[in-house]
VEXDOVO-59971 format. One record per atom (N, C-alpha, C): x, y, z; atom name; residue in three letters; residue number from 1. Coordinates in nm, 3 decimals. Example, Ala and Ser with C-alpha at 12.3 -4.5 7.8 and 13.67 -1.06 7.14 Angstrom:
! VEXDOVO-59971
{east=1.319; north=-0.569; up=0.780; name=N; resn=ALA; resi=1}
{east=1.230; north=-0.450; up=0.780; name=CA; resn=ALA; resi=1}
{east=1.320; north=-0.330; up=0.780; name=C; resn=ALA; resi=1}
{east=1.285; north=-0.225; up=0.708; name=N; resn=SER; resi=2}
{east=1.367; north=-0.106; up=0.714; name=CA; resn=SER; resi=2}
{east=1.290; north=0.003; up=0.787; name=C; resn=SER; resi=2}
END
This chain:
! VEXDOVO-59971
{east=0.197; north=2.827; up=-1.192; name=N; resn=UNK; resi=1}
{east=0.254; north=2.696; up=-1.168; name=CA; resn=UNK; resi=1}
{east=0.403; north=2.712; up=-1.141; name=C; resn=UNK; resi=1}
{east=0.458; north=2.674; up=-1.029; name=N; resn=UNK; resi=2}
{east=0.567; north=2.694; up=-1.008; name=CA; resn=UNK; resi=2}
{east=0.682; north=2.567; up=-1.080; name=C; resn=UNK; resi=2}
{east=0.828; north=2.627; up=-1.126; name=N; resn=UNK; resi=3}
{east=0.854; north=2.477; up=-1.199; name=CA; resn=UNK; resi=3}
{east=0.899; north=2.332; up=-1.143; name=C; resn=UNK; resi=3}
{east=0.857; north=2.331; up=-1.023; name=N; resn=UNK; resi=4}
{east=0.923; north=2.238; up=-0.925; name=CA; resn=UNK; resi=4}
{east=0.816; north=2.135; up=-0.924; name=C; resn=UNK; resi=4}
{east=0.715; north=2.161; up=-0.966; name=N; resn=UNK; resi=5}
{east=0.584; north=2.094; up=-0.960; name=CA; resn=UNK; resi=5}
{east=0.495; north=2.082; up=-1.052; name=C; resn=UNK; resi=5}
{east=0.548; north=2.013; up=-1.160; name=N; resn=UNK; resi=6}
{east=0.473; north=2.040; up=-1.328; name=CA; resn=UNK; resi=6}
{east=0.348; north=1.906; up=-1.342; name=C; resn=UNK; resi=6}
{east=0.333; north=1.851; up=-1.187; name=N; resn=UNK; resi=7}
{east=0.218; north=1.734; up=-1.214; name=CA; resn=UNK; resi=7}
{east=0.120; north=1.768; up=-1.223; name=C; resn=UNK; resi=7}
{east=-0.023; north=1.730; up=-1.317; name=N; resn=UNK; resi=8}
{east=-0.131; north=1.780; up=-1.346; name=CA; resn=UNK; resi=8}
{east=-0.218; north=1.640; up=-1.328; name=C; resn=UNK; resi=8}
{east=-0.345; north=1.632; up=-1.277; name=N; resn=UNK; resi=9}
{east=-0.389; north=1.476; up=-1.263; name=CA; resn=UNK; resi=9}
{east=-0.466; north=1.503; up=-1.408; name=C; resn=UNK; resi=9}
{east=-0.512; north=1.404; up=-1.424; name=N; resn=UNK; resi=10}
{east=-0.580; north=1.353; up=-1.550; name=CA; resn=UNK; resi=10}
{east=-0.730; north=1.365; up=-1.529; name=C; resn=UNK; resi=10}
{east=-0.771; north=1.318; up=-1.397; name=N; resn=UNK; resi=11}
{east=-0.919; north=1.384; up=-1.352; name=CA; resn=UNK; resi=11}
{east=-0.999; north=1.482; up=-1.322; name=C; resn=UNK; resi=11}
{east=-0.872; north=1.588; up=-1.260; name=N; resn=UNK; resi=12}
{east=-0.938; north=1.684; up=-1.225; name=CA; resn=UNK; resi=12}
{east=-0.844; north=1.803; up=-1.291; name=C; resn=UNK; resi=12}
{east=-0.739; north=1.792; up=-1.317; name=N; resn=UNK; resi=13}
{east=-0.661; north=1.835; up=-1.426; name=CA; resn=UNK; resi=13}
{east=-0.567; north=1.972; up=-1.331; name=C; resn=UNK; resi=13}
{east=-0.627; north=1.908; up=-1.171; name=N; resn=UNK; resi=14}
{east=-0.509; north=2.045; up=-1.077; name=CA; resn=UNK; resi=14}
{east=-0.327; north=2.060; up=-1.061; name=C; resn=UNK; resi=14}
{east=-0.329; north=2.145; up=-1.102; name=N; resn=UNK; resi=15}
{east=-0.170; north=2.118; up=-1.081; name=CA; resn=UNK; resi=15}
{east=-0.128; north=2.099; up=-0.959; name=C; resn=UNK; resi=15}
{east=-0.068; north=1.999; up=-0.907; name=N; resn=UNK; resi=16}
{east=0.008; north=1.956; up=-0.803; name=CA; resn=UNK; resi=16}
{east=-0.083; north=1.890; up=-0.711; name=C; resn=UNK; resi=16}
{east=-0.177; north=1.852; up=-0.776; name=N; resn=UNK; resi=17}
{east=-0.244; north=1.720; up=-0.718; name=CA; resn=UNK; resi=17}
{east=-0.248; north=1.601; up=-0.802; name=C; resn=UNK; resi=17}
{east=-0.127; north=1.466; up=-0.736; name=N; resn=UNK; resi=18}
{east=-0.140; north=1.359; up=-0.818; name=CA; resn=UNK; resi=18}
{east=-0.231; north=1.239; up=-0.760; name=C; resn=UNK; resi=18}
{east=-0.299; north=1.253; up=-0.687; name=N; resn=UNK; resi=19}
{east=-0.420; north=1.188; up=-0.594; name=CA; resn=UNK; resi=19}
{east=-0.573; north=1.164; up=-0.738; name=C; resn=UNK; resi=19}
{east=-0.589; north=1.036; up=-0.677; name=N; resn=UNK; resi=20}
{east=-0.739; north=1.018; up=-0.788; name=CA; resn=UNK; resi=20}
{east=-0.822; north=1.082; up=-0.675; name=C; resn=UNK; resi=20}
{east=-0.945; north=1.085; up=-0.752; name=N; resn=UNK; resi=21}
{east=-1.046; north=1.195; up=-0.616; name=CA; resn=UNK; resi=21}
{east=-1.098; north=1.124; up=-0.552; name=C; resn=UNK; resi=21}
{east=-1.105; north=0.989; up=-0.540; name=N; resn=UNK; resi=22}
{east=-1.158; north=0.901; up=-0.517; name=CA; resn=UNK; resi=22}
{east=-1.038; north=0.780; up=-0.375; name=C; resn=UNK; resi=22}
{east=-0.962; north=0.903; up=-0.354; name=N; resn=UNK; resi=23}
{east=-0.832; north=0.851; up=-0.260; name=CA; resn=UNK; resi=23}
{east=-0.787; north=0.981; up=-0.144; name=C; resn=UNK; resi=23}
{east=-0.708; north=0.925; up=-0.024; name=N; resn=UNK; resi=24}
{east=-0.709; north=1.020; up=0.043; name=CA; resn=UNK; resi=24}
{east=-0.536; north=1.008; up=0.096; name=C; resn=UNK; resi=24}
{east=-0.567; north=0.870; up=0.001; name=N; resn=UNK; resi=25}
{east=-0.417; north=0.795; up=0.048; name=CA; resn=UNK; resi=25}
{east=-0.324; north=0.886; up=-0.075; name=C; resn=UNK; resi=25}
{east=-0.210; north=0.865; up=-0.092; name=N; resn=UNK; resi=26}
{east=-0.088; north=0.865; up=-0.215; name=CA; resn=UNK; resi=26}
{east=-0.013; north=0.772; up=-0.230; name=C; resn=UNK; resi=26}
{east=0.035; north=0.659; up=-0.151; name=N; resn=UNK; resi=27}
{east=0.158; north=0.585; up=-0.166; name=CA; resn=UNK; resi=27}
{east=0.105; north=0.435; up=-0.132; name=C; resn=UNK; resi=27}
{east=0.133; north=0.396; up=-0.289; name=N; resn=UNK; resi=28}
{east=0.088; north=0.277; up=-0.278; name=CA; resn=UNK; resi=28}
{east=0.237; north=0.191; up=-0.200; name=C; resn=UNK; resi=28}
{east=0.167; north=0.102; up=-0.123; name=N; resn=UNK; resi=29}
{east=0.230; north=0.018; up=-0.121; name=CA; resn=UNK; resi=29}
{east=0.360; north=0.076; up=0.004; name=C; resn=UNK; resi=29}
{east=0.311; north=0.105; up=0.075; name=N; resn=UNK; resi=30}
{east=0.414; north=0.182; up=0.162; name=CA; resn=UNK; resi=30}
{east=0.523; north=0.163; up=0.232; name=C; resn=UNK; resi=30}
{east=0.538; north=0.044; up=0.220; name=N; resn=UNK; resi=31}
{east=0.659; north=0.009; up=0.289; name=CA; resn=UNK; resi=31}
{east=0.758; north=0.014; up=0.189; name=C; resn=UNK; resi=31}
{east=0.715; north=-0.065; up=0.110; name=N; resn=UNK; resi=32}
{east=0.831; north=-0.079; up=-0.031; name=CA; resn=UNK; resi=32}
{east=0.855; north=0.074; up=-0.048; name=C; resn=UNK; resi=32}
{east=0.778; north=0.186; up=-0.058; name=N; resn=UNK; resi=33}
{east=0.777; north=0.306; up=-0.067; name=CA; resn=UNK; resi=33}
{east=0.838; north=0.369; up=0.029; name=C; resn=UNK; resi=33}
{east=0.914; north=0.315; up=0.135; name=N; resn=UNK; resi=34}
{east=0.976; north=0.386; up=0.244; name=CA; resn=UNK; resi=34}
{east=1.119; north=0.314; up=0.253; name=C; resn=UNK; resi=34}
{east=1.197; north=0.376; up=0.305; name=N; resn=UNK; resi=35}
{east=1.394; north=0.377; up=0.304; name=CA; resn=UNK; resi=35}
{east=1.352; north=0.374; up=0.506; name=C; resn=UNK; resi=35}
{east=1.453; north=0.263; up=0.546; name=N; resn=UNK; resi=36}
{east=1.503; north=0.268; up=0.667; name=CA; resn=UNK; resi=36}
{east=1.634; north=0.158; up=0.683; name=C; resn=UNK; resi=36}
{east=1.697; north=0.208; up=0.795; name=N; resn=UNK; resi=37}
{east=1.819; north=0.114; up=0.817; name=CA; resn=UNK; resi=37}
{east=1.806; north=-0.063; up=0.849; name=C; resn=UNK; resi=37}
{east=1.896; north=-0.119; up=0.787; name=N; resn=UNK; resi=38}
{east=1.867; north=-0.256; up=0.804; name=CA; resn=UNK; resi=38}
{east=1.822; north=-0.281; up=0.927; name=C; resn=UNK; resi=38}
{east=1.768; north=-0.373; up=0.936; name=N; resn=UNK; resi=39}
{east=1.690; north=-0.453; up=1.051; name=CA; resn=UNK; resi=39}
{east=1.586; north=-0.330; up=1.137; name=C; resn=UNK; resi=39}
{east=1.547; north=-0.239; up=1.060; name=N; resn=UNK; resi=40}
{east=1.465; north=-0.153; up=1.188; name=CA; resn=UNK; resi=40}
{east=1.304; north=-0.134; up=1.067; name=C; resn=UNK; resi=40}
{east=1.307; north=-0.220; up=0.995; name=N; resn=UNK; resi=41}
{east=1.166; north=-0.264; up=0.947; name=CA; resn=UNK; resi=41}
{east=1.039; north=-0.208; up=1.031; name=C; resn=UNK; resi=41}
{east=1.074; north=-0.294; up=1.067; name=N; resn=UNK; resi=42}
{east=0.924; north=-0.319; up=1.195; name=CA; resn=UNK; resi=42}
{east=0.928; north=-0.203; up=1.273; name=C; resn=UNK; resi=42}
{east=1.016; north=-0.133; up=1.312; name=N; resn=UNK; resi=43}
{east=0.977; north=0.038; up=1.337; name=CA; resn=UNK; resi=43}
{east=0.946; north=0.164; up=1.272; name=C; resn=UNK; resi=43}
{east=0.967; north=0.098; up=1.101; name=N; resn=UNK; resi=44}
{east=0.909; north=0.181; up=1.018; name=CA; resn=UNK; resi=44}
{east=0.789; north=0.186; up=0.991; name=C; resn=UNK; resi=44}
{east=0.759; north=0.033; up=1.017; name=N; resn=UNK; resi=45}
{east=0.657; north=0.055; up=0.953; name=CA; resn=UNK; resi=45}
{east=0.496; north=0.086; up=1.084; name=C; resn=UNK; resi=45}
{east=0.553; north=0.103; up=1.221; name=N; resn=UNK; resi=46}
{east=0.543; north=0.126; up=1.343; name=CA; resn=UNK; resi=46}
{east=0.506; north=0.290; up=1.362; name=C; resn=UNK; resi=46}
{east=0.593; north=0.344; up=1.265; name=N; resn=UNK; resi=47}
{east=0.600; north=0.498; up=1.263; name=CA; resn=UNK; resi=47}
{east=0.524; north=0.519; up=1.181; name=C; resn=UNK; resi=47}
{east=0.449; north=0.481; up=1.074; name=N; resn=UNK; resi=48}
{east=0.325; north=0.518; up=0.959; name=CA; resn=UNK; resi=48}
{east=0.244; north=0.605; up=1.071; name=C; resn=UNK; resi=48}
{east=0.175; north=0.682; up=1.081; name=N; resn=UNK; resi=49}
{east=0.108; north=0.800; up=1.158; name=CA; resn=UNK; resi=49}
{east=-0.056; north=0.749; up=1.061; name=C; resn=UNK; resi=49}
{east=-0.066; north=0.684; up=0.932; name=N; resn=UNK; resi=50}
{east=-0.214; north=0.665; up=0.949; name=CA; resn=UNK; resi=50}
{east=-0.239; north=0.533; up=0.957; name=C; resn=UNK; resi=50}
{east=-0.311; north=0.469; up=1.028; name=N; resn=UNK; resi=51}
{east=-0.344; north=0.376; up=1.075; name=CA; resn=UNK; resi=51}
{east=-0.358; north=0.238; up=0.932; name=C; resn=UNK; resi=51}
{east=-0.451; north=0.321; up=0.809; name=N; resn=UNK; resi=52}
{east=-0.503; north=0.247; up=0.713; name=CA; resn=UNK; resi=52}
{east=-0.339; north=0.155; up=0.634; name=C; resn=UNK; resi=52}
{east=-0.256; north=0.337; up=0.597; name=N; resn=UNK; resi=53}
{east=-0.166; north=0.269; up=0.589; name=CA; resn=UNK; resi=53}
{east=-0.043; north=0.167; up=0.659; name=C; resn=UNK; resi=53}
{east=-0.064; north=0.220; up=0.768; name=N; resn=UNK; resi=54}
{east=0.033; north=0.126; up=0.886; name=CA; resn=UNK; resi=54}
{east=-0.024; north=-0.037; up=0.884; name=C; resn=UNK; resi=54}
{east=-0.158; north=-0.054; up=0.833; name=N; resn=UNK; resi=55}
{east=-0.207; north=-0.216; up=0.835; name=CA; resn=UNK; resi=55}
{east=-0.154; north=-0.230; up=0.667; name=C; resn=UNK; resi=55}
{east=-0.172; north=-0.180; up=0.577; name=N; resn=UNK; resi=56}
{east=-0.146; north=-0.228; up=0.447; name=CA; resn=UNK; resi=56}
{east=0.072; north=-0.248; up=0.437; name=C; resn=UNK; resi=56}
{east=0.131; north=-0.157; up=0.527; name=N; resn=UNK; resi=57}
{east=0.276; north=-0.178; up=0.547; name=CA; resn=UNK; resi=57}
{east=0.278; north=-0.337; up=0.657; name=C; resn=UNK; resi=57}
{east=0.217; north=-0.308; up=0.731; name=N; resn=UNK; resi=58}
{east=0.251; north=-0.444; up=0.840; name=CA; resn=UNK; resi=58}
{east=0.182; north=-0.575; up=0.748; name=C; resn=UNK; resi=58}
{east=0.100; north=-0.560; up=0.668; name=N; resn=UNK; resi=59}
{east=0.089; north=-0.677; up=0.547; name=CA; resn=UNK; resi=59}
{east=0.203; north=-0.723; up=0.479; name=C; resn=UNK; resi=59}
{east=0.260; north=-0.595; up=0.400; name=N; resn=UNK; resi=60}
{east=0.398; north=-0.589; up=0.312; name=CA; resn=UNK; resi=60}
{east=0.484; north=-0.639; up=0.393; name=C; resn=UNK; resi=60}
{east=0.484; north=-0.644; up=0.559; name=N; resn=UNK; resi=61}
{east=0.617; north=-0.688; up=0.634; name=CA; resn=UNK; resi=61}
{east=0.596; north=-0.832; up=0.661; name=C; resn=UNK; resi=61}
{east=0.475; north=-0.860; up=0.709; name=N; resn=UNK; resi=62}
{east=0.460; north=-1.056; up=0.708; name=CA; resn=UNK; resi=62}
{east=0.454; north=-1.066; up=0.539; name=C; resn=UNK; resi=62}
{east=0.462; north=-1.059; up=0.445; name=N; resn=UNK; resi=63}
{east=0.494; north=-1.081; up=0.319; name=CA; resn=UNK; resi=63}
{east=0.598; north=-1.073; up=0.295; name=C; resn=UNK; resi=63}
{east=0.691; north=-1.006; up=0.296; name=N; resn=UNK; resi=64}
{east=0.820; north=-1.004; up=0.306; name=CA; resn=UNK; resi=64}
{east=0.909; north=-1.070; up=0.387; name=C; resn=UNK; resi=64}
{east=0.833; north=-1.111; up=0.553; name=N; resn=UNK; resi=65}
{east=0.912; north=-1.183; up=0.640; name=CA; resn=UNK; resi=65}
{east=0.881; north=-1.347; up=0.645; name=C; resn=UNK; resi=65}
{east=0.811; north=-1.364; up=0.527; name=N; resn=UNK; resi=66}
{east=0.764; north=-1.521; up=0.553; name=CA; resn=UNK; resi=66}
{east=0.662; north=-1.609; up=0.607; name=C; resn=UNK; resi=66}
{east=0.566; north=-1.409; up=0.626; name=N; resn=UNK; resi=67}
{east=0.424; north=-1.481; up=0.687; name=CA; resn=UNK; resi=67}
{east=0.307; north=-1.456; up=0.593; name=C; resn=UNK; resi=67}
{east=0.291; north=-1.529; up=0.481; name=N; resn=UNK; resi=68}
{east=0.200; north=-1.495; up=0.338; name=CA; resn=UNK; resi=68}
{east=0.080; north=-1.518; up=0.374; name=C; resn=UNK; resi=68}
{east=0.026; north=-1.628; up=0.512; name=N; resn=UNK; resi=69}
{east=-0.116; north=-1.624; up=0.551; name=CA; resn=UNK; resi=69}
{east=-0.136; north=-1.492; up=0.639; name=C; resn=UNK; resi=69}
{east=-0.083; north=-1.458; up=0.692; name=N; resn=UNK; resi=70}
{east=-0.042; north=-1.302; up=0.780; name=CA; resn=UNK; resi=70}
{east=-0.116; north=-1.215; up=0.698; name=C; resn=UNK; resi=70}
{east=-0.001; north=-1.209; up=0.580; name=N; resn=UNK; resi=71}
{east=0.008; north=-1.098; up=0.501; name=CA; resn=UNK; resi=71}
{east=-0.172; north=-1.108; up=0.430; name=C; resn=UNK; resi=71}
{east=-0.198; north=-1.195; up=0.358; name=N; resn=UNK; resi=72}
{east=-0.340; north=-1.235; up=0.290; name=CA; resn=UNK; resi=72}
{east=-0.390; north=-1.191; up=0.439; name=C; resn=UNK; resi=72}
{east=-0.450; north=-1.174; up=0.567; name=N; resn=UNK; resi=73}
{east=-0.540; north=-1.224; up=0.633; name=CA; resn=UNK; resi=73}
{east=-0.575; north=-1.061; up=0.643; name=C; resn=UNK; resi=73}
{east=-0.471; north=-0.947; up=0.641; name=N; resn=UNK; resi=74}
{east=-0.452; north=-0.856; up=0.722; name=CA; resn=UNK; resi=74}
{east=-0.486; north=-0.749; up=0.600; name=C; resn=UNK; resi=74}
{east=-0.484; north=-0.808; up=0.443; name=N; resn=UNK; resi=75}
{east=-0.541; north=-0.753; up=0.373; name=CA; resn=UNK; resi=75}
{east=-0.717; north=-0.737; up=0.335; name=C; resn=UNK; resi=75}
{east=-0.742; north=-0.833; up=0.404; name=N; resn=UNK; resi=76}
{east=-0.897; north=-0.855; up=0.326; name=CA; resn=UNK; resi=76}
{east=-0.972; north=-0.760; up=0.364; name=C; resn=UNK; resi=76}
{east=-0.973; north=-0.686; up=0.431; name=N; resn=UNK; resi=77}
{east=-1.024; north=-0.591; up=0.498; name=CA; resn=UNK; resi=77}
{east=-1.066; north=-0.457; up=0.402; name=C; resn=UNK; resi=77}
{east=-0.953; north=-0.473; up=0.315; name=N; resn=UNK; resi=78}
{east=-0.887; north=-0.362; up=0.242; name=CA; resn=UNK; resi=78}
{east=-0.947; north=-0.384; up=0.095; name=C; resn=UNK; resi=78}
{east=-0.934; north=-0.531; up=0.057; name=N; resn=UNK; resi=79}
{east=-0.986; north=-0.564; up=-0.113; name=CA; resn=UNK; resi=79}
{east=-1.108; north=-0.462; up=-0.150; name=C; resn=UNK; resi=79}
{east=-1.186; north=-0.465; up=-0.045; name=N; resn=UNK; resi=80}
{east=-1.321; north=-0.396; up=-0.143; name=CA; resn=UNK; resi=80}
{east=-1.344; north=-0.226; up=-0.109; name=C; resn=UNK; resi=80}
{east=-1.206; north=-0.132; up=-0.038; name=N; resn=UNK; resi=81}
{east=-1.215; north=0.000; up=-0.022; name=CA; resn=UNK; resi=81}
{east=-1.221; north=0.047; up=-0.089; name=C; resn=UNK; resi=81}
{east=-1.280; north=0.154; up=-0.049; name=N; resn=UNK; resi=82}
{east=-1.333; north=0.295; up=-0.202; name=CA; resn=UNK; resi=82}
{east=-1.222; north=0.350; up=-0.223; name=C; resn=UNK; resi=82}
{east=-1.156; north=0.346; up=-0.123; name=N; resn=UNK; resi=83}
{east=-0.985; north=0.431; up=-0.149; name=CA; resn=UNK; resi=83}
{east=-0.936; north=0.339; up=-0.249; name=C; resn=UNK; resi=83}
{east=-0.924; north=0.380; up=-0.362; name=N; resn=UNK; resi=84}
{east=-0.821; north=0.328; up=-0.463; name=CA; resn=UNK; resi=84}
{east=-0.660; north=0.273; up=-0.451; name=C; resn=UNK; resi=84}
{east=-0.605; north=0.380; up=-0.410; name=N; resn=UNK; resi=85}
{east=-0.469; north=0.352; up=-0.335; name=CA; resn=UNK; resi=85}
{east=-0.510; north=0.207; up=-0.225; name=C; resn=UNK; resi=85}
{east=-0.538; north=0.230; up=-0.134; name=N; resn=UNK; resi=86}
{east=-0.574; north=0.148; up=-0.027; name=CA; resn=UNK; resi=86}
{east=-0.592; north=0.013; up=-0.119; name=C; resn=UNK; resi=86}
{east=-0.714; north=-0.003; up=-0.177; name=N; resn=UNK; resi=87}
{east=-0.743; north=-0.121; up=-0.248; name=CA; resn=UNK; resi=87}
{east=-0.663; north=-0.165; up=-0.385; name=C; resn=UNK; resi=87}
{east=-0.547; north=-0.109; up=-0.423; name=N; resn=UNK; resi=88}
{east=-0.465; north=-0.124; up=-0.516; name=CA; resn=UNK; resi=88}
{east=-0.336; north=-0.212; up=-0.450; name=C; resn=UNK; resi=88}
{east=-0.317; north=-0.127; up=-0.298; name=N; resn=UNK; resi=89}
{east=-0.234; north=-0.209; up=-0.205; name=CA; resn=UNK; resi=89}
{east=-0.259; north=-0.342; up=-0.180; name=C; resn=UNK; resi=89}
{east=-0.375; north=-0.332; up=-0.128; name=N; resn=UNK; resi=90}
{east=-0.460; north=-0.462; up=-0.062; name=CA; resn=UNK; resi=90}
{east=-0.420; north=-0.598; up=-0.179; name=C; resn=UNK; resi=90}
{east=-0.477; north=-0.514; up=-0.285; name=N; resn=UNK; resi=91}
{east=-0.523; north=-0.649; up=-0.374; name=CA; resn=UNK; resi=91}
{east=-0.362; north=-0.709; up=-0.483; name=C; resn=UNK; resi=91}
{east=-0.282; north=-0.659; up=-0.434; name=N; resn=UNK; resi=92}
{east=-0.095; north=-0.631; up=-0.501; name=CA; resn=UNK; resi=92}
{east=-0.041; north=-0.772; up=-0.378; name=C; resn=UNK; resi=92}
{east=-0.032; north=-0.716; up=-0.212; name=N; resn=UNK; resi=93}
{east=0.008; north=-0.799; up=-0.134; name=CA; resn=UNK; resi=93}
{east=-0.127; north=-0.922; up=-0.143; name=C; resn=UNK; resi=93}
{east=-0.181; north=-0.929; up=-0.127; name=N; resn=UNK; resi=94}
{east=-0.311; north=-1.030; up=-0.123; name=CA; resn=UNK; resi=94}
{east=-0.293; north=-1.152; up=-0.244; name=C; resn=UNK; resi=94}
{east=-0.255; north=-1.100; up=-0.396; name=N; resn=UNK; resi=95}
{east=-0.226; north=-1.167; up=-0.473; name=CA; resn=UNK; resi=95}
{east=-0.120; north=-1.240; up=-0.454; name=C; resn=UNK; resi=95}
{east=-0.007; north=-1.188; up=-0.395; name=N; resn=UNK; resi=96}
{east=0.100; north=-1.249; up=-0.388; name=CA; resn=UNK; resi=96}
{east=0.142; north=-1.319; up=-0.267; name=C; resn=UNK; resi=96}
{east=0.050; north=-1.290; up=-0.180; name=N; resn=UNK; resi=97}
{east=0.069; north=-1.386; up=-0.045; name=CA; resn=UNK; resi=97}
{east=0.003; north=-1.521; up=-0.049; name=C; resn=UNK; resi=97}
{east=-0.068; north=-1.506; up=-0.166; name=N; resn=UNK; resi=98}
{east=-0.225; north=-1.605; up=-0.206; name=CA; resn=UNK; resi=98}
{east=-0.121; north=-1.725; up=-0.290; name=C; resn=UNK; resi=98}
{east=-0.048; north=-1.659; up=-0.369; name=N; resn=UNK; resi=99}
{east=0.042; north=-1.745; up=-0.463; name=CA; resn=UNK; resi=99}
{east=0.150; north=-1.827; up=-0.417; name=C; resn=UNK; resi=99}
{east=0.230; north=-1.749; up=-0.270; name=N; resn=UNK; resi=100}
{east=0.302; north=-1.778; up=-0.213; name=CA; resn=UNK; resi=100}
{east=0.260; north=-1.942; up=-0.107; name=C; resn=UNK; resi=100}
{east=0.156; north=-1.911; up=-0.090; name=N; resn=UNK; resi=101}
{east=0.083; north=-2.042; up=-0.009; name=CA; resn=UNK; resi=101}
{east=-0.009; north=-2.119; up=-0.108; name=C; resn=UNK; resi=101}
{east=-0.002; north=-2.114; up=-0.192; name=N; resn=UNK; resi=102}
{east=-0.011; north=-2.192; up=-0.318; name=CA; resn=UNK; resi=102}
{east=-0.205; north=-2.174; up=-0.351; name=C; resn=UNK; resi=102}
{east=-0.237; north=-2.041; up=-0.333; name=N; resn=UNK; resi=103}
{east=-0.422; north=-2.049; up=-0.325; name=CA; resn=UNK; resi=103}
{east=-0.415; north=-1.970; up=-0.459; name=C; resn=UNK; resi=103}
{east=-0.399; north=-2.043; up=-0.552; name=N; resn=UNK; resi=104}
{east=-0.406; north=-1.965; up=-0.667; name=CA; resn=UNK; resi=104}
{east=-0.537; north=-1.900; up=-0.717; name=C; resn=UNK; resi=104}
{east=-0.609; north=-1.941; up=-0.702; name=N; resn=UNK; resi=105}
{east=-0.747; north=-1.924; up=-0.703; name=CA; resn=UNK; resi=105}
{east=-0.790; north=-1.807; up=-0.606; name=C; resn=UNK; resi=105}
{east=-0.775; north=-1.773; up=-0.526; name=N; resn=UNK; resi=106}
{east=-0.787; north=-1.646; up=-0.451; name=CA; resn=UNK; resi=106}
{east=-0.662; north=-1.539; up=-0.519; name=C; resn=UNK; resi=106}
{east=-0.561; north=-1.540; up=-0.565; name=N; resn=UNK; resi=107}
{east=-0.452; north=-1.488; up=-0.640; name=CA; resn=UNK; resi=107}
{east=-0.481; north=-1.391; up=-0.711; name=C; resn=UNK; resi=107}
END
């Protein structure tokens, strides 16, 4: 084990894998999870290279920009994935776009 990398998962107990096995993703929530210069948003989240995550970031961006039916519409897709990550995302923006347009009940 080298000391730069002392993470061990809890499932499978490998060092330097912090992934559930049951995910292919790592970063929840990816936009919030990503640094870019003001106003160039929408090209970050443009540059995501996997597709699954590039729809769960362009959710986070109509959620963030004031479009909460956007954001809810672009998640549902996502609520019931086997990817954990993926459906941890989904159901984080989904709640809060749901609350934001007052559907508490879907929330």
């Amino acid at each position: 084990m080298e000391t730069n990398d002392l993470r061990v998962t809890a499932n499978t107990g490998e060092e330097g894998n912090d992934s559930p096995p049951d995910t292919k993703h790592n970063i929840l929530l990816p936009l919030i999870n990503s640094s870019f210069l003001p106003g160039h948003c929408l090209e970050a989240v443009q540059a995501i290279k996997d597709a699954k995550e590039r729809d769960i970031a362009m959710g986070e961006y109509y959620y963030f920009s004031g479009h909460p039916e956007e954001a809810a519409k672009g998640m549902e897709p996502y609520l019931a994935s086997e990817d954990t990550v993926l459906r941890l995302s989904a159901c984080l923006v989904y709640a809060y776009a749901n609350l934001a347009t007052d559907n508490i009940r879907l929330a």
